[in-house]
Every structure is written in structure tokens, then in C-alpha cells.
N, C-alpha and C positions, 0 to 999 in steps of 0.2 A: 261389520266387525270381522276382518278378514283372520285377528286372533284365533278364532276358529278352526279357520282352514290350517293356519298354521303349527296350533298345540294337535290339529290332527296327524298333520305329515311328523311332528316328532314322535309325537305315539307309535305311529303305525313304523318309523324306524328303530327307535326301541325296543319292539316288541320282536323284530328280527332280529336284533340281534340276543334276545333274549334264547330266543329259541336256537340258535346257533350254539350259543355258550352252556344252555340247559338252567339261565338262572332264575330263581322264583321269584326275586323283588326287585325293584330299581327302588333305590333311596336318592340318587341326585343325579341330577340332569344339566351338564357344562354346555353352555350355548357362548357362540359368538353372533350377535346378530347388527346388521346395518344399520346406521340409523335413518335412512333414507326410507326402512319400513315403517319406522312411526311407530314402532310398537315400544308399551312400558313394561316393567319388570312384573308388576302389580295384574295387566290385563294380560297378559301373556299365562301367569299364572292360575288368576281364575279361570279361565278357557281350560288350560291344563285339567284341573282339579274337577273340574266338571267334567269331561271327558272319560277322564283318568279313574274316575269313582267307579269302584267293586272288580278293580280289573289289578295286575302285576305294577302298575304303575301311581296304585293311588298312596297317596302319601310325600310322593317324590317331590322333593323343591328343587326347582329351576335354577340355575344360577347364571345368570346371563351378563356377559363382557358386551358392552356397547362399542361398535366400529364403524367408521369411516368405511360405506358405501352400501349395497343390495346384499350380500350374503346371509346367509342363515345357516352356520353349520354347526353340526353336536360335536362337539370335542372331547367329552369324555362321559361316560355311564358307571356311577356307581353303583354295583348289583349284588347280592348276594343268591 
């Protein structure tokens, strides 16, 4: 399940720039991701929320735009 490896690299960018901005929550997380990783909205998710449990980030929903090719990037952090 490479979901894993992947809800962790969001996390771990997340959480920089949390600390940059000084914010205490993330509520939603804008992804564009490729579809040539094979990853669903659904297992993307639970990986997240597993992860993400007792930390600045639990709560947050994913919301991910499906693309044409390999990429994976956040495009926007909504945080308070």
C-alpha cells in the first residue's frame, strides 16, 4: 500500500508549513494527484486519517482533483 508512504509525505508537508504560518488546525487538504499512481480518493483518505489521528491534522478531508500523469502536489491548505 504505497497510500502510506504517500498520506505520509502530505503530512510531514503540512505540518511545515503549519509551523511557518503558526497555524493550529488543517481542516482541508487540495491535492492534485496523477492517475498513473493508482491511488483512490477513499484509500488515500484512510491512510490520511490513520496517520493524521491525535496530531494538527486529524479531521482534515482530502480533496483530491484526478490528472493525467505522475504528479502529486498540495495546492492549497485550509488552516486556522
Amino acid at each position: 500500500m504505497h497510500e502510506v508512504g504517500i498520506a505520509q509525505d502530505i503530512i510531514n508537508s503540512v505540518f511545515k508549513q503549519l509551523e511557518a504560518h503558526d497555524y493550529k488546525r488543517v481542516s482541508k487538504i487540495k491535492l492534485t494527484v496523477g492517475d498513473f499512481n493508482l491511488i483512490t480518493q477513499d484509500s488515500l483518505q484512510s491512510c490520511f486519517d490513520l496517520l493524521a489521528e491525535n496530531t494538527k491534522a486529524q479531521g482534515a478531508v482530502l480533496e483530491i482533483e484526478q490528472t493525467q500523469g505522475m504528479e502529486i502536489e498540495i495546492n492549497h491548505i485550509e488552516a486556522e
